[in-house]
PyMOL Python script that loads the backbone (N, CA, C, O; Angstrom):
from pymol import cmd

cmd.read_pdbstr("""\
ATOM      1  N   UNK A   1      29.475 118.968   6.760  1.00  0.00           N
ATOM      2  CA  UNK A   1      28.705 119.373   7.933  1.00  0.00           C
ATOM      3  C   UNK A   1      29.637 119.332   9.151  1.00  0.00           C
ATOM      4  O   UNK A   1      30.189 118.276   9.461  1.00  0.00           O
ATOM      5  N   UNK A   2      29.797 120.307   9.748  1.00  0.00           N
ATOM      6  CA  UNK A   2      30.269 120.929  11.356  1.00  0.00           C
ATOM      7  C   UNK A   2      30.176 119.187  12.229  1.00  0.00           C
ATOM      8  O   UNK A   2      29.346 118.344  11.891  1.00  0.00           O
ATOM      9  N   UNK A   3      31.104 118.990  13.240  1.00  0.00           N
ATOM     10  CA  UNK A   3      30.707 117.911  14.017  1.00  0.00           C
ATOM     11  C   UNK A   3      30.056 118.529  15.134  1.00  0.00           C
ATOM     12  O   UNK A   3      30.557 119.411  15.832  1.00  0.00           O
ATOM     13  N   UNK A   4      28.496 117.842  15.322  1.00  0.00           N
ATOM     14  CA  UNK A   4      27.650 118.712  16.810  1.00  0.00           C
ATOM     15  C   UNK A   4      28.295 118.717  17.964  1.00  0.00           C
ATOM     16  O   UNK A   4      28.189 117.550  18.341  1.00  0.00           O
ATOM     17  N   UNK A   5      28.883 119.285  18.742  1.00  0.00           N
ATOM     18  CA  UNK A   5      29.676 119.408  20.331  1.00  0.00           C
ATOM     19  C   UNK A   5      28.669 118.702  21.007  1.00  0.00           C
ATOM     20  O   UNK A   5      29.039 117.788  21.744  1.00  0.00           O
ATOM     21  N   UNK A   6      27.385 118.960  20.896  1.00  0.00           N
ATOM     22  CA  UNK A   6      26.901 118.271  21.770  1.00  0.00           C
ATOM     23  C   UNK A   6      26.227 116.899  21.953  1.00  0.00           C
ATOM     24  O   UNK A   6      25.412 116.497  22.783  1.00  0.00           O
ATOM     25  N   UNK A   7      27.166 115.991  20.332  1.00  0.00           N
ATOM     26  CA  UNK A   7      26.759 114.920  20.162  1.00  0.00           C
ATOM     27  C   UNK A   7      27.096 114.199  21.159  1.00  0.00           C
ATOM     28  O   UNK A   7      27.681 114.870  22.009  1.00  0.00           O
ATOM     29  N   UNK A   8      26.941 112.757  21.509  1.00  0.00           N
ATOM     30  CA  UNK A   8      27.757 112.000  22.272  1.00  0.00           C
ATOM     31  C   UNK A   8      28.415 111.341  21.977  1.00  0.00           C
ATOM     32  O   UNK A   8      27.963 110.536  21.162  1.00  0.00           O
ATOM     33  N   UNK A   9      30.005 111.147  22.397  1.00  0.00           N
ATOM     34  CA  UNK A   9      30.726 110.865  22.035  1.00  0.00           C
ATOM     35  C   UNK A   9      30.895 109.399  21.089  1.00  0.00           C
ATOM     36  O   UNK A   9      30.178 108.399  21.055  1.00  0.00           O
ATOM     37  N   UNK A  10      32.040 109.708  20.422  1.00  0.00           N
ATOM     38  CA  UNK A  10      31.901 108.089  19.417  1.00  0.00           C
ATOM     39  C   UNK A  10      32.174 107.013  20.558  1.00  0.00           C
ATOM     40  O   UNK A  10      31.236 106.321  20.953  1.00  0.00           O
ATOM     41  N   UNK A  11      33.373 106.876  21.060  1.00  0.00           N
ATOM     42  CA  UNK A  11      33.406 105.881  22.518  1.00  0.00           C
ATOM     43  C   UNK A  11      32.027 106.236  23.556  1.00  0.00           C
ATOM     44  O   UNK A  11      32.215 107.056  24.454  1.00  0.00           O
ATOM     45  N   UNK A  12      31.136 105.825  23.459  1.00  0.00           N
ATOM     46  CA  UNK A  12      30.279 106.176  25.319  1.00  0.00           C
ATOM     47  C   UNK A  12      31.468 105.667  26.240  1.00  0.00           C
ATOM     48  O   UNK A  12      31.532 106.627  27.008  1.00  0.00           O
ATOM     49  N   UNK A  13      32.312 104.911  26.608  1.00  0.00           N
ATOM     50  CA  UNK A  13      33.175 104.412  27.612  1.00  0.00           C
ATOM     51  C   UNK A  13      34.059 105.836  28.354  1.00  0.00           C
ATOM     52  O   UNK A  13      34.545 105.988  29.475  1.00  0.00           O
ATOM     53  N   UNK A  14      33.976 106.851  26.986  1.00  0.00           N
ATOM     54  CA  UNK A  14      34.922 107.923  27.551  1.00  0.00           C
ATOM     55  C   UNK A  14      34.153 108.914  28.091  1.00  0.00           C
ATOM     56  O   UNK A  14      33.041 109.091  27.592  1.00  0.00           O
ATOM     57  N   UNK A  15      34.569 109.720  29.167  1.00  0.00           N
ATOM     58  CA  UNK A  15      33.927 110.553  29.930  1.00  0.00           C
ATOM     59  C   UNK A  15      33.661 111.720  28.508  1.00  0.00           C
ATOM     60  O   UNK A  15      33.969 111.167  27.452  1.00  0.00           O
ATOM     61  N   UNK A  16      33.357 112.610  28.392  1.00  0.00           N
ATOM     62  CA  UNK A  16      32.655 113.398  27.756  1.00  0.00           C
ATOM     63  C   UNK A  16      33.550 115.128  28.023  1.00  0.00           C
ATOM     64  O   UNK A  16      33.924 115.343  29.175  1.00  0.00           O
ATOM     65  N   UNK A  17      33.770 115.996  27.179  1.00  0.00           N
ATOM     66  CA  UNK A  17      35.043 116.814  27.750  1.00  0.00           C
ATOM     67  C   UNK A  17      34.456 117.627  28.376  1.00  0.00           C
ATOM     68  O   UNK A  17      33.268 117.948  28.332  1.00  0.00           O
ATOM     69  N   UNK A  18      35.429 118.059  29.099  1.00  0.00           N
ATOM     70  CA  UNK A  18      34.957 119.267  30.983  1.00  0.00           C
ATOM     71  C   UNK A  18      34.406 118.212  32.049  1.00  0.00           C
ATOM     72  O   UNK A  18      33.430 118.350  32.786  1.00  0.00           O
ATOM     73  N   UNK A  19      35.173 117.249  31.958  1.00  0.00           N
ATOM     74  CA  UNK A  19      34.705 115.974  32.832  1.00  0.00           C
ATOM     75  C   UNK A  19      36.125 115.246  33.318  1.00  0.00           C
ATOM     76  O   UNK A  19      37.089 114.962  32.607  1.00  0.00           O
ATOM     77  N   UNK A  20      35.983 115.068  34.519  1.00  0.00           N
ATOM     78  CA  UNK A  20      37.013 114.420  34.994  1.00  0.00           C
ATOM     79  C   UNK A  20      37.099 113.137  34.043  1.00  0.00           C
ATOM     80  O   UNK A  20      36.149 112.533  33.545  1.00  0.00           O
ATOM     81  N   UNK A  21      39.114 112.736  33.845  1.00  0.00           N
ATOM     82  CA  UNK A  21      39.389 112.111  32.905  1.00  0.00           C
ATOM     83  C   UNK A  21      38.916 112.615  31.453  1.00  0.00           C
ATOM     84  O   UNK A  21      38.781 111.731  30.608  1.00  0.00           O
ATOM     85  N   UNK A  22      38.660 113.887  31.090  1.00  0.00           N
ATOM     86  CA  UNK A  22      38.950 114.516  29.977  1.00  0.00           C
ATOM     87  C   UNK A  22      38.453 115.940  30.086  1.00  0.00           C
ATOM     88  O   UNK A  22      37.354 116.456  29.882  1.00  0.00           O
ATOM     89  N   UNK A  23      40.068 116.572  30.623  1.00  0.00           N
ATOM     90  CA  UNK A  23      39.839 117.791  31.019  1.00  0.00           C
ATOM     91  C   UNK A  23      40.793 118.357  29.964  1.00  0.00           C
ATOM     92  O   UNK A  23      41.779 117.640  29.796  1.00  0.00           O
ATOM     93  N   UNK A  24      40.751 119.413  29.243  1.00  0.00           N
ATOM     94  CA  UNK A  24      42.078 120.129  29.031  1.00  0.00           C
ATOM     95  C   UNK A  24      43.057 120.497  29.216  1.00  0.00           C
ATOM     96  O   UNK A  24      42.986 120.047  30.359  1.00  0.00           O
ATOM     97  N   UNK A  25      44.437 121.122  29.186  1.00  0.00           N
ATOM     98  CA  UNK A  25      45.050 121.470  29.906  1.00  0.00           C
ATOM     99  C   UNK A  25      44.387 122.424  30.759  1.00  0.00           C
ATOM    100  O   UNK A  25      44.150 122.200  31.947  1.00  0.00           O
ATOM    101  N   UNK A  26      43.961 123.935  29.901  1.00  0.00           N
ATOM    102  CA  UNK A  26      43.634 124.818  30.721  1.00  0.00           C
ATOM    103  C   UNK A  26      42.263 124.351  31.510  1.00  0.00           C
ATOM    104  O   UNK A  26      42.072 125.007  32.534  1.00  0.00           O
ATOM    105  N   UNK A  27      41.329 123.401  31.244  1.00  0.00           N
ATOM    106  CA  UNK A  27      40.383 123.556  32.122  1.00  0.00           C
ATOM    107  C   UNK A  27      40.667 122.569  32.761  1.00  0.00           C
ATOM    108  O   UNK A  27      39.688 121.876  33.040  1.00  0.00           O
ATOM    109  N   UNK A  28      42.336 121.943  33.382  1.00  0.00           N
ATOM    110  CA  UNK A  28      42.550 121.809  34.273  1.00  0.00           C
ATOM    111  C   UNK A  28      43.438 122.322  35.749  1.00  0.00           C
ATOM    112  O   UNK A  28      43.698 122.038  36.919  1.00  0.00           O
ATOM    113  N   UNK A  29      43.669 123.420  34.501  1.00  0.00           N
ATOM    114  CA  UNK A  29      44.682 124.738  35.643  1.00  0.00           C
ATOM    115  C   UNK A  29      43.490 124.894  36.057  1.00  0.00           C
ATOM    116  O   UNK A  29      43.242 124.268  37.087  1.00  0.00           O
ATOM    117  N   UNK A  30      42.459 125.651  35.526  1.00  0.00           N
ATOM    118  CA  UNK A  30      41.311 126.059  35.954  1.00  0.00           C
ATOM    119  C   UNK A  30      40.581 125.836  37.226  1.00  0.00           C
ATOM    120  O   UNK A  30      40.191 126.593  38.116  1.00  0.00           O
ATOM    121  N   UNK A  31      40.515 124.443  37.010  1.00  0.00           N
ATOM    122  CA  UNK A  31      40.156 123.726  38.274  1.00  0.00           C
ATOM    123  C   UNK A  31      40.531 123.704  39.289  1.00  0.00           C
ATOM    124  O   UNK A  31      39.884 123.932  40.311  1.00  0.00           O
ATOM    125  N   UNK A  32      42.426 123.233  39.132  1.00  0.00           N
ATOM    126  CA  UNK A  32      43.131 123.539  40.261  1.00  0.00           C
ATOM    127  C   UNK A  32      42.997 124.785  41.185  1.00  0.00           C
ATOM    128  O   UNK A  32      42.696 124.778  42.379  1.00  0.00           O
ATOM    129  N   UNK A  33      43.331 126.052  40.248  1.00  0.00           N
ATOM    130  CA  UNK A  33      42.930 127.539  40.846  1.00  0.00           C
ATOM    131  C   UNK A  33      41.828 127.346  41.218  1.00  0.00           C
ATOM    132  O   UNK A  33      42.165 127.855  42.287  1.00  0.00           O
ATOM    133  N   UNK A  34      40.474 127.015  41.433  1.00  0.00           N
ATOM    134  CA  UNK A  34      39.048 127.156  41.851  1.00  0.00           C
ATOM    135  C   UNK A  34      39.677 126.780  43.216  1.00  0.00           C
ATOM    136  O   UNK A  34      39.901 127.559  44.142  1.00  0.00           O
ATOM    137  N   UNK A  35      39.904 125.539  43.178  1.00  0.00           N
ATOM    138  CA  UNK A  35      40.068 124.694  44.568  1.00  0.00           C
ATOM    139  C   UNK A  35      40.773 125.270  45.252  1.00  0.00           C
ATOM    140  O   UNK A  35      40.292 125.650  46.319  1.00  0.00           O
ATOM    141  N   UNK A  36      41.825 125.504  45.033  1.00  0.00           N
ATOM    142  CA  UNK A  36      43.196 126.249  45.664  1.00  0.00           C
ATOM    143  C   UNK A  36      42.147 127.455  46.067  1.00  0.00           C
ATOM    144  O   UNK A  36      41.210 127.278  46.845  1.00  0.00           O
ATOM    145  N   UNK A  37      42.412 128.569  45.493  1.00  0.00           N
ATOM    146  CA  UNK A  37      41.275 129.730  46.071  1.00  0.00           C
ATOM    147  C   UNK A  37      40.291 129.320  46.990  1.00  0.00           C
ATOM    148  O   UNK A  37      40.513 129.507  48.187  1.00  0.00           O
ATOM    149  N   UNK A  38      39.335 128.840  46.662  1.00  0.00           N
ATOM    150  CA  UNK A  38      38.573 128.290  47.784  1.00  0.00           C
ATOM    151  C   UNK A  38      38.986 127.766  48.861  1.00  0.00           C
ATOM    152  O   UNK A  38      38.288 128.091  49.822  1.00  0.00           O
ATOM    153  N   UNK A  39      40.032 126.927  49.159  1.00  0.00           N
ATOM    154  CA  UNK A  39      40.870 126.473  50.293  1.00  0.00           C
ATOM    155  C   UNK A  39      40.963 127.946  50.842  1.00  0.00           C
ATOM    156  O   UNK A  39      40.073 128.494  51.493  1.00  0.00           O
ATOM    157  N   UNK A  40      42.094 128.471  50.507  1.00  0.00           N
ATOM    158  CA  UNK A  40      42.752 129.932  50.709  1.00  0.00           C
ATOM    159  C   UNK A  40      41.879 131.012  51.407  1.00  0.00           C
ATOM    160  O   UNK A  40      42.336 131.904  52.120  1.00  0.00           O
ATOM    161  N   UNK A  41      40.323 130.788  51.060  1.00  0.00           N
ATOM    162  CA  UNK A  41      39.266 132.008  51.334  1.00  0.00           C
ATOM    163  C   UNK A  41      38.586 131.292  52.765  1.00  0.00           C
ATOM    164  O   UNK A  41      38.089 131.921  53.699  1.00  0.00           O
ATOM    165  N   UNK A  42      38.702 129.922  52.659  1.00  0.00           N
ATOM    166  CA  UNK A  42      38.209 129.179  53.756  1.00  0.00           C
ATOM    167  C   UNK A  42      36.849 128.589  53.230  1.00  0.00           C
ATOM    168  O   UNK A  42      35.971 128.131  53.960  1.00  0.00           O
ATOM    169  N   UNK A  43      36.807 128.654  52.061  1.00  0.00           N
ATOM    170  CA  UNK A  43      34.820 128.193  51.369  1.00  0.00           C
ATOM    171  C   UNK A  43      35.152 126.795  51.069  1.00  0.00           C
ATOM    172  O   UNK A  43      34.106 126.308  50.641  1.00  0.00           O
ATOM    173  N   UNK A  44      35.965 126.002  51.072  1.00  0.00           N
ATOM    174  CA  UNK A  44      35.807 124.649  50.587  1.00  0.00           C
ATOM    175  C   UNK A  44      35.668 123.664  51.611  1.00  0.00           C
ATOM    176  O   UNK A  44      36.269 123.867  52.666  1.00  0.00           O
ATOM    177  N   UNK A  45      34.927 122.556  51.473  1.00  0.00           N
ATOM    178  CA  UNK A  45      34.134 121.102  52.160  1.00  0.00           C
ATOM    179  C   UNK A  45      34.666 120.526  51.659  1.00  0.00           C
ATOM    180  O   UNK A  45      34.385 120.790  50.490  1.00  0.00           O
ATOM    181  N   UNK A  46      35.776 119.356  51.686  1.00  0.00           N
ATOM    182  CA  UNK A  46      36.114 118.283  51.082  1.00  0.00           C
ATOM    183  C   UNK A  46      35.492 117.558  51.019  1.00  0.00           C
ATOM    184  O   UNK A  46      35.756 116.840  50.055  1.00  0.00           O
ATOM    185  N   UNK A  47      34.123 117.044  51.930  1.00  0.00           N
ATOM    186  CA  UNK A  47      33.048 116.341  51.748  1.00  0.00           C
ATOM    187  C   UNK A  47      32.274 116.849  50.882  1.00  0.00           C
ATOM    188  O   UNK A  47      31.861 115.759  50.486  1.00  0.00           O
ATOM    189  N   UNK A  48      31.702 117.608  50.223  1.00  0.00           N
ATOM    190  CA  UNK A  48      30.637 118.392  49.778  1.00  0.00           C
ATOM    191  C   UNK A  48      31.667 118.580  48.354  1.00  0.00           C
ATOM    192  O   UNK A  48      31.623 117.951  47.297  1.00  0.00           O
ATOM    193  N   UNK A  49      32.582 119.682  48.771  1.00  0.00           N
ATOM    194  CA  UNK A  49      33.267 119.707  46.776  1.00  0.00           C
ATOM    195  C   UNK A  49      34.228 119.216  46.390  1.00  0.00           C
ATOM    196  O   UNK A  49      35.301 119.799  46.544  1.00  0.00           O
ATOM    197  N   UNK A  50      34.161 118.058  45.800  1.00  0.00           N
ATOM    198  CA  UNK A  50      35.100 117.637  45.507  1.00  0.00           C
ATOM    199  C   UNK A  50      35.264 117.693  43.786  1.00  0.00           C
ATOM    200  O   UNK A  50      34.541 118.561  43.297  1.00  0.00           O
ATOM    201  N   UNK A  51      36.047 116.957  42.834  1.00  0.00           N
ATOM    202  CA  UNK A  51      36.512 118.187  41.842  1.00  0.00           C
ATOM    203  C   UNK A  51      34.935 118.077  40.811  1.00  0.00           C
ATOM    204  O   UNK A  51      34.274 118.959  40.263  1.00  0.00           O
ATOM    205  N   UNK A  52      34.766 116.609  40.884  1.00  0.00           N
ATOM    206  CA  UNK A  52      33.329 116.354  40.353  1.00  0.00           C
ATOM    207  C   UNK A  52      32.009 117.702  40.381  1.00  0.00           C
ATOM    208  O   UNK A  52      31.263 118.114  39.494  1.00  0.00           O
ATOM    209  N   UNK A  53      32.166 118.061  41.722  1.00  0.00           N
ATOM    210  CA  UNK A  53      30.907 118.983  41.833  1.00  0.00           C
ATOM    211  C   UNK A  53      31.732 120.479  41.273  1.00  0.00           C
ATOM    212  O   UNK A  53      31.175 121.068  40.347  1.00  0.00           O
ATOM    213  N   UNK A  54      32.836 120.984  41.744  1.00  0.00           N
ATOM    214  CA  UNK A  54      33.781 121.942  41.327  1.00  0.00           C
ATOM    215  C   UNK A  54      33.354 122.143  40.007  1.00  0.00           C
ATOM    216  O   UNK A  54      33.059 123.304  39.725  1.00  0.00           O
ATOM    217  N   UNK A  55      33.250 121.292  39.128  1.00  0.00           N
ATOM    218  CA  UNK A  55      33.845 120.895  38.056  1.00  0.00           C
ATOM    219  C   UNK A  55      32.064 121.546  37.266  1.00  0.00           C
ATOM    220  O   UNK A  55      31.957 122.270  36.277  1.00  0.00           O
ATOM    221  N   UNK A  56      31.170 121.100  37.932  1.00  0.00           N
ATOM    222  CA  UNK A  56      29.692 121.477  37.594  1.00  0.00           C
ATOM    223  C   UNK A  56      29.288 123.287  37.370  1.00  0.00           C
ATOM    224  O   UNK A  56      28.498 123.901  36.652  1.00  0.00           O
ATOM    225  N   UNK A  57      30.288 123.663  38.389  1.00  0.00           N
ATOM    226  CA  UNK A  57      30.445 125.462  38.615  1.00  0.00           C
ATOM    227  C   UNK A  57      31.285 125.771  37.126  1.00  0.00           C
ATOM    228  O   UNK A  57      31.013 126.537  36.202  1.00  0.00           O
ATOM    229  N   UNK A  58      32.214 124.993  37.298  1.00  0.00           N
ATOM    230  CA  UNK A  58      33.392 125.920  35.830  1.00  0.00           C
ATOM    231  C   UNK A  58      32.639 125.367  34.663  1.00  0.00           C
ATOM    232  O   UNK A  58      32.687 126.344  33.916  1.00  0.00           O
ATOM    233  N   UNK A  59      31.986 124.466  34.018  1.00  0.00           N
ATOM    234  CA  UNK A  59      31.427 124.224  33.174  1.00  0.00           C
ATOM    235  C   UNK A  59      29.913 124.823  32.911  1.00  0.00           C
ATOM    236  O   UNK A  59      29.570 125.012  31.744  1.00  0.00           O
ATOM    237  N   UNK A  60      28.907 125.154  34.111  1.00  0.00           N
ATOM    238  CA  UNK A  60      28.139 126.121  33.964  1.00  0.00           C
ATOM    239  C   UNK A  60      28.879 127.404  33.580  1.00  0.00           C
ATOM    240  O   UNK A  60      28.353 127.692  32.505  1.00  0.00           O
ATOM    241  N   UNK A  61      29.490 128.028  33.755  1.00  0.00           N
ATOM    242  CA  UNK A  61      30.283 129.235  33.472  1.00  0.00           C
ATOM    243  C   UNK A  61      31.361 129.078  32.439  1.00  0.00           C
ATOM    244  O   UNK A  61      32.290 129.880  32.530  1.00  0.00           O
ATOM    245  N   UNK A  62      31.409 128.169  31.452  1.00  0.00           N
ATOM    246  CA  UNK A  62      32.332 128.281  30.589  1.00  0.00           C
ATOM    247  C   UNK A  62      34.046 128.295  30.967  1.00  0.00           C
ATOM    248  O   UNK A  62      34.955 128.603  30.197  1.00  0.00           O
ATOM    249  N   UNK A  63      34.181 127.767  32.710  1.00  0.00           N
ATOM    250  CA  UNK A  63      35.651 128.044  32.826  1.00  0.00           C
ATOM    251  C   UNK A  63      35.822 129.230  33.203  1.00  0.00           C
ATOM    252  O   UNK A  63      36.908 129.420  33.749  1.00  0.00           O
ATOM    253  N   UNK A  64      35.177 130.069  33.119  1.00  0.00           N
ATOM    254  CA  UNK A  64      35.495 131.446  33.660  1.00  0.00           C
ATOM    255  C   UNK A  64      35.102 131.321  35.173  1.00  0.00           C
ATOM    256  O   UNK A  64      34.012 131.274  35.741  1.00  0.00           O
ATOM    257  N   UNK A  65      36.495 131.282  35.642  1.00  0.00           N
ATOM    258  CA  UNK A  65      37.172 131.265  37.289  1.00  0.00           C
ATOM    259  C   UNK A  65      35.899 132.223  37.942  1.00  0.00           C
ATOM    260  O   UNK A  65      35.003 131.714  38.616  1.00  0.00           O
ATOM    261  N   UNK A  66      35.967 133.726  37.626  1.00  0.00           N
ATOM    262  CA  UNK A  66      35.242 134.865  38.314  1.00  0.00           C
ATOM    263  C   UNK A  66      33.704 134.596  38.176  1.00  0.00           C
ATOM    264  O   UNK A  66      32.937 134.672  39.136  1.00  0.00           O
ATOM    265  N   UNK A  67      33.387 134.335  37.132  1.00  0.00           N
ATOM    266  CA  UNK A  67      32.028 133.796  37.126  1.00  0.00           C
ATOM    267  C   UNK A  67      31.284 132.641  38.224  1.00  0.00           C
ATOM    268  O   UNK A  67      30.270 132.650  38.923  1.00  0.00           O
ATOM    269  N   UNK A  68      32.368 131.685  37.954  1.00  0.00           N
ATOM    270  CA  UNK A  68      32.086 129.991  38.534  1.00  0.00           C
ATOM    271  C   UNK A  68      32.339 130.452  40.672  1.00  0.00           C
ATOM    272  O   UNK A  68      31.475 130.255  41.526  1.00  0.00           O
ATOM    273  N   UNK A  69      33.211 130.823  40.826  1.00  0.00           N
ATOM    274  CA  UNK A  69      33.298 131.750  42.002  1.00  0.00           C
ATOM    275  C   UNK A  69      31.909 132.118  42.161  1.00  0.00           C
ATOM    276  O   UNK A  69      31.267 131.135  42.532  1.00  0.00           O
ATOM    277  N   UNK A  70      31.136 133.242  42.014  1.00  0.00           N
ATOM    278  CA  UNK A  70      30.304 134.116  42.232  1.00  0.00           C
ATOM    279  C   UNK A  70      29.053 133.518  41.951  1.00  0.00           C
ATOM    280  O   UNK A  70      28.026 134.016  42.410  1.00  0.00           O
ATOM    281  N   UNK A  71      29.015 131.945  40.857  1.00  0.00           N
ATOM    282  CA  UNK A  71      27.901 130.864  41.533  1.00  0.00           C
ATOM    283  C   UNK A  71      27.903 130.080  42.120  1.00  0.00           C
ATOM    284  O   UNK A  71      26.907 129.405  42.378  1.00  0.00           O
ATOM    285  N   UNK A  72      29.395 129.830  42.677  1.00  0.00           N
ATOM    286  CA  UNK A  72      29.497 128.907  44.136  1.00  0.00           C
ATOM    287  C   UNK A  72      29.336 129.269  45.146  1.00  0.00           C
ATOM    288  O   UNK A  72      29.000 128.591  46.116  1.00  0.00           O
ATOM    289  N   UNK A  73      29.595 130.667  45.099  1.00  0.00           N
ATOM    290  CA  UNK A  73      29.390 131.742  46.348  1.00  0.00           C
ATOM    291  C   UNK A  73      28.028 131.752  46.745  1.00  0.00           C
ATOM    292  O   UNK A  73      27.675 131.572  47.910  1.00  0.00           O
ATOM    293  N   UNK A  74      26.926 132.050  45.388  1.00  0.00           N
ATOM    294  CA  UNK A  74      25.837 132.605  45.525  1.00  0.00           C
ATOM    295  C   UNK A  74      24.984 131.115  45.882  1.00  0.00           C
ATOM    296  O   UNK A  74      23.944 131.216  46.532  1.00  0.00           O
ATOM    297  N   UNK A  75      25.433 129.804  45.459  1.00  0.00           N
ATOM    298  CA  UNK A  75      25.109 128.680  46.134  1.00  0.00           C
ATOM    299  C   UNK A  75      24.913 128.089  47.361  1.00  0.00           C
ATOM    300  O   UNK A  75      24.026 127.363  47.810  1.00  0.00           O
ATOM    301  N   UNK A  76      26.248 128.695  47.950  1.00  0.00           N
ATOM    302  CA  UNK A  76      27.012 127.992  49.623  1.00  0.00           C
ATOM    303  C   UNK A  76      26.017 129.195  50.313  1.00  0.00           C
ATOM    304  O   UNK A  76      25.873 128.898  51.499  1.00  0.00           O
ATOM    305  N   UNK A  77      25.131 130.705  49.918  1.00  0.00           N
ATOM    306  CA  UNK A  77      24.967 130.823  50.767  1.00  0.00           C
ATOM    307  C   UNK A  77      23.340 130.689  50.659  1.00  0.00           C
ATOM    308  O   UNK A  77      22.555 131.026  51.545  1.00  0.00           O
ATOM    309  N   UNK A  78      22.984 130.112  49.354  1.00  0.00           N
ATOM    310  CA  UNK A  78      21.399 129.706  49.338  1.00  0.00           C
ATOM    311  C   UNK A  78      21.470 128.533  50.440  1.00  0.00           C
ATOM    312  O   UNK A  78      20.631 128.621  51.337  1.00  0.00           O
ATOM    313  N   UNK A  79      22.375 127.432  50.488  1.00  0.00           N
ATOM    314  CA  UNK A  79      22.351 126.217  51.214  1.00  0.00           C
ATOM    315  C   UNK A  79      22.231 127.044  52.893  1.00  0.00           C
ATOM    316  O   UNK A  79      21.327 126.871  53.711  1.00  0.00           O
ATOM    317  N   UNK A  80      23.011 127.626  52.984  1.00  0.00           N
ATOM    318  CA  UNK A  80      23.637 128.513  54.519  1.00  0.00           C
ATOM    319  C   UNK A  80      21.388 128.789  54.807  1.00  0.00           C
ATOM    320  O   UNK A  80      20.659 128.232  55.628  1.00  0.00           O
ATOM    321  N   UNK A  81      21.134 129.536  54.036  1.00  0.00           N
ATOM    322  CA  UNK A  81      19.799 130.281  54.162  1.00  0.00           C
ATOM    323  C   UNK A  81      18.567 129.389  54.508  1.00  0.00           C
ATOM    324  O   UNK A  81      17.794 129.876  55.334  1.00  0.00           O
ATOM    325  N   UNK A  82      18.255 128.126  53.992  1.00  0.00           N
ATOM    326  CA  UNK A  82      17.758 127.465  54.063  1.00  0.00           C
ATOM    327  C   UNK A  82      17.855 126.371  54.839  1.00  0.00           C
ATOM    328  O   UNK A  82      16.952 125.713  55.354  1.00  0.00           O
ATOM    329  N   UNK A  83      19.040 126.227  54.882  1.00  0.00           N
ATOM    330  CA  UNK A  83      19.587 124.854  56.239  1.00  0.00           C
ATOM    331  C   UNK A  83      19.268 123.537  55.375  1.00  0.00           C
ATOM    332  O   UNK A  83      18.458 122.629  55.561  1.00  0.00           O
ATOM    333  N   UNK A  84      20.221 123.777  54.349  1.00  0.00           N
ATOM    334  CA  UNK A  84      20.370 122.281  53.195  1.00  0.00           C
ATOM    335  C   UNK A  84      21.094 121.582  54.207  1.00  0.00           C
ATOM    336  O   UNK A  84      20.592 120.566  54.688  1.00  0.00           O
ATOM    337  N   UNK A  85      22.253 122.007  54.609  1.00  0.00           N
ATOM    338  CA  UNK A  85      22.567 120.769  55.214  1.00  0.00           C
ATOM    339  C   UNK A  85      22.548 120.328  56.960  1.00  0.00           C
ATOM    340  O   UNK A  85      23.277 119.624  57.659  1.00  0.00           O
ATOM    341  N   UNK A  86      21.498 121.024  57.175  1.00  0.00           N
ATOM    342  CA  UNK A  86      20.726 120.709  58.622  1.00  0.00           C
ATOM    343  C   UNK A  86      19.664 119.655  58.359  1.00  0.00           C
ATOM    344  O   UNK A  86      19.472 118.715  59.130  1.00  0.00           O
ATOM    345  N   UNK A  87      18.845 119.890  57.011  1.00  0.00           N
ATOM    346  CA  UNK A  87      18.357 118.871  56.503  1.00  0.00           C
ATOM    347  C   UNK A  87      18.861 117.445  56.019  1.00  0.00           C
ATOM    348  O   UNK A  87      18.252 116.378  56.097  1.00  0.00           O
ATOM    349  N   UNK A  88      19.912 117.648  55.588  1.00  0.00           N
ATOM    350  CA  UNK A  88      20.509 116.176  55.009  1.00  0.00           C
ATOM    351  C   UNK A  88      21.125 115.520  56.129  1.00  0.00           C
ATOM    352  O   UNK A  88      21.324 114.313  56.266  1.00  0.00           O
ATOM    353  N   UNK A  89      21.413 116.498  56.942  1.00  0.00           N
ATOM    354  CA  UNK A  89      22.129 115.411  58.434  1.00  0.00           C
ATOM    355  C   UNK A  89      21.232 114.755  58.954  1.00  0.00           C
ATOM    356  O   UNK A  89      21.481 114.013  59.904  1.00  0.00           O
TER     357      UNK A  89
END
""", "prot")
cmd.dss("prot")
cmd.show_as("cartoon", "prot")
cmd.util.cbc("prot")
cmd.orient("prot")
């Protein structure tokens, strides 16, 4: 029998993979490029994304950069629309 991916892990002590402290190589280029880009475009909060939440976008999207982009995008401007963070201040 197949091992389930979405069992939990044999250690619980270890983070779980696509999780900070057990990232891949590539889904940690990955990451880097998100952040970096986002710096670069002017969309990143160091308060607000840090790699933890980053990290919630590339793993909803499988790592796919263009995807995870275009639901962070479509996020920052639900928050913008509503005044999420006029509320939390």
């Amino acid at each position: 029998m197949p091992p389930n991916p979405t069992a939990a892990p044999q250690d619980p002590s270890q983070p779980l993979p696509g999780r900070l402290g057990n990232l891949s190589v590539p889904q940690q280029h990955a990451l880097e490029k998100f952040k970096k880009e986002l710096q670069d475009e002017g969309s990143w909060v160091p308060d607000r994304h840090d790699d933890a939440t980053l990290l919630r976008f590339l793993r909803a999207r499988k790592f796919d950069l263009v995807k995870a982009k275009e639901m962070f995008a479509a996020c920052e401007k639900w928050r913008q629309e509503f005044g999420v963070d006029d509320i939390v201040q």
